[in-house]
C-alpha positions as CSV (number, residue, x, y, z in Angstrom):
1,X,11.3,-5.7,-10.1
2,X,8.6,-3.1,-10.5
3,X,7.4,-0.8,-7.8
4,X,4.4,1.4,-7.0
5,X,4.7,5.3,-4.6
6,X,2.1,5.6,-2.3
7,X,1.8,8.7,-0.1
8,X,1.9,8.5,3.7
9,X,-0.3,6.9,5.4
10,X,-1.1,4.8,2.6
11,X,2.1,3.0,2.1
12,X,3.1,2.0,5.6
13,X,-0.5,1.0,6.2
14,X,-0.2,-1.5,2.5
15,X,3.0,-2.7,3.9
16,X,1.9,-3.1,7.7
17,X,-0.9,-5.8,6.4
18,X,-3.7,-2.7,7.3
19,X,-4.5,-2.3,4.2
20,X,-4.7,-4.8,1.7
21,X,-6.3,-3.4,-1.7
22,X,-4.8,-0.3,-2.8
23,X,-6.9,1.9,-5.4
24,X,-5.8,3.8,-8.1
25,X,-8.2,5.4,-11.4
26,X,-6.4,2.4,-14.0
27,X,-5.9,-1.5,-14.0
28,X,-3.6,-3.6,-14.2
29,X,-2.7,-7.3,-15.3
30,X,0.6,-7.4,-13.6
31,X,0.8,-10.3,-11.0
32,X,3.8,-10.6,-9.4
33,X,5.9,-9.1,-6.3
34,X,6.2,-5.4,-6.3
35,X,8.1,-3.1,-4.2
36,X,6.1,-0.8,-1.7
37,X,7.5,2.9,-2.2
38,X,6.9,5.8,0.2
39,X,6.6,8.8,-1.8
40,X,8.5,11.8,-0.2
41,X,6.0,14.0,-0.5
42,X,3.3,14.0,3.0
43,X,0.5,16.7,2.2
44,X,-1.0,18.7,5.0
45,X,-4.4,16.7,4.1
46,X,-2.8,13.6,4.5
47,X,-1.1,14.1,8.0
48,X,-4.1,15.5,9.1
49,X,-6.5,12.0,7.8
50,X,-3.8,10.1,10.0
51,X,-5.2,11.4,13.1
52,X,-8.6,10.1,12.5
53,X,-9.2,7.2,14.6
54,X,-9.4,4.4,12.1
55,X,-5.9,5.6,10.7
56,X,-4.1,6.6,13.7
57,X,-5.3,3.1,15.3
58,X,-3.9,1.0,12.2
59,X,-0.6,3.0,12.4
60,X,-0.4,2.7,16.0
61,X,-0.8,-0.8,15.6
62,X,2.1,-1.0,12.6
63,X,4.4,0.7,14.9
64,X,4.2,4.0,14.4
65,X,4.1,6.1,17.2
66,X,4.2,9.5,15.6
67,X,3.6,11.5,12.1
68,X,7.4,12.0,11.7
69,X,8.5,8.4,12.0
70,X,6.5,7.4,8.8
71,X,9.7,6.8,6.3
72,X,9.3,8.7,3.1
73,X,11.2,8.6,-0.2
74,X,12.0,4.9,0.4
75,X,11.1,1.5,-0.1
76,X,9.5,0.1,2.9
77,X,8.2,-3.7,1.8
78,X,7.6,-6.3,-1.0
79,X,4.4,-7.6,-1.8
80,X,2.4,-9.6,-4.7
81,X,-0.3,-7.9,-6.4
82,X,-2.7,-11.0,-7.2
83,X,-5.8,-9.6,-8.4
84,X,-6.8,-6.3,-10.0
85,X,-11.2,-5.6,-9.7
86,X,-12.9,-3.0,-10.8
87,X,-14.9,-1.0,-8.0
88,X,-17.9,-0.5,-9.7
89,X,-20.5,-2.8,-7.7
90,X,-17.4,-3.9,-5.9
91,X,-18.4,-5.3,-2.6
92,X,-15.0,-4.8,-0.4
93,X,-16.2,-7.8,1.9
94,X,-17.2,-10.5,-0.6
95,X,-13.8,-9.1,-2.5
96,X,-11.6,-9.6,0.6
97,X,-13.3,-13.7,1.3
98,X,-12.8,-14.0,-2.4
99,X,-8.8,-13.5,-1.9
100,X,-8.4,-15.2,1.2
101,X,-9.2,-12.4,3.7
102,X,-11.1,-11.8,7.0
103,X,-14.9,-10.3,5.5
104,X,-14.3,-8.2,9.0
105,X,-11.7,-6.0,7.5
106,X,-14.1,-4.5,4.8
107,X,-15.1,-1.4,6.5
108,X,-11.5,-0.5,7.3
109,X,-10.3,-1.2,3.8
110,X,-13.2,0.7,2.4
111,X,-11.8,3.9,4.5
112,X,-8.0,3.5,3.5
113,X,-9.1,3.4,0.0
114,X,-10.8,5.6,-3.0
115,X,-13.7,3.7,-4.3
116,X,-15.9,5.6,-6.4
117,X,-16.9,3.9,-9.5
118,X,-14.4,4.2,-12.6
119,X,-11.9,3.1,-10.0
120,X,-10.0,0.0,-10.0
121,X,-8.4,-2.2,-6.5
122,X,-5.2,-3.8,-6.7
123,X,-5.4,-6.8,-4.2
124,X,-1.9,-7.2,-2.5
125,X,-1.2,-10.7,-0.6
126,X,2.2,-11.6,0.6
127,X,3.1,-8.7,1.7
128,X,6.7,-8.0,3.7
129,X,7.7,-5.3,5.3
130,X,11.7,-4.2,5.2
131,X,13.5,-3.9,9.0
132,X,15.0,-0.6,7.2
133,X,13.9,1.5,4.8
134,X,16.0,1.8,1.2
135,X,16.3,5.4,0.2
136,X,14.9,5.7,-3.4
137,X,13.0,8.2,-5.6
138,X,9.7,7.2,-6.8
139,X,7.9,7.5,-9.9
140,X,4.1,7.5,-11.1
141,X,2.5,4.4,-12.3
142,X,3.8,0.8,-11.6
143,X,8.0,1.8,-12.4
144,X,11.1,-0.3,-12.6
145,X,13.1,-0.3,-9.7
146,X,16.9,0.5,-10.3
147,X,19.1,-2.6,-10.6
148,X,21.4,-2.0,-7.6
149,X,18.3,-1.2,-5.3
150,X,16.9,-4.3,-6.2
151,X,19.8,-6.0,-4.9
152,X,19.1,-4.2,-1.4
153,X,15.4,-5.5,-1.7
154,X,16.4,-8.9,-2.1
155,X,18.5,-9.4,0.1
156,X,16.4,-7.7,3.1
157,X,13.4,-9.4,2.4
């Protein structure tokens, strides 16, 4: 199984359903279920962008209550990456109907993501989030998870 670290807030709000594209600067052409990561590092910048309303709202309504109950340097969910656009000329709404999604979402999506041109979105559907966390260190890029944490995924999803 492979697996992709997001920082905080981004990773609970991918595997809370918030957040359904997730952008990074290359493509890809895997398709299949992925683990969610939490990275352990949670920059000033990014604890201070969860108090905005849209995120603090979306969090709120994932379950989180406060900064520090945000799990990091874990897996927290599963989820299949079915599509991989480019976001030059993307529109997030026609992109979202075009993957099964509510059109109403786009202006949220479009604030929980980085979508300059150059960029690419990784549509994620199926998405499950663990009842616990599984401790595990990260790595850049889409990265194999260890064998015996696998096992843990599995069996909790």
């Amino acid at each position: 199984m492979r697996a992709l670290s997001l920082t905080q807030p981004w990773a609970t709000l991918l595997a809370t359903k918030a957040k359904r594209f997730e952008t990074r600067g290359w493509a890809t052409n895997l398709r299949e279920i992925v683990a969610i990561h939490a990275a352990k590092a949670f920059p000033d910048d990014c604890r201070e962008l969860c108090l905005t309303p849209v995120f603090s709202k979306a969090l709120r309504a994932g379950g989180v209550e406060k900064l520090g109950d945000v799990p990091r340097g874990a897996i927290i969910g599963t989820g299949r990456i079915v599509a991989c656009y480019s976001t030059t000329g993307l529109s997030v709404a026609e992109a979202l109907a075009g993957v099964g999604f509510d059109r109403s979402l786009a202006e949220q999506e479009r604030a929980f993501g980085n979508y300059a041109p150059g960029r690419y979105a990784f549509v994620f559907s199926d998405v499950i989030a663990l009842a616990q966390p599984i401790p595990c260190k990260g790595a850049l890029g889409l990265w194999t998870v260890p064998p015996e944490i696998e096992a843990q995924i599995r069996s909790a999803a």
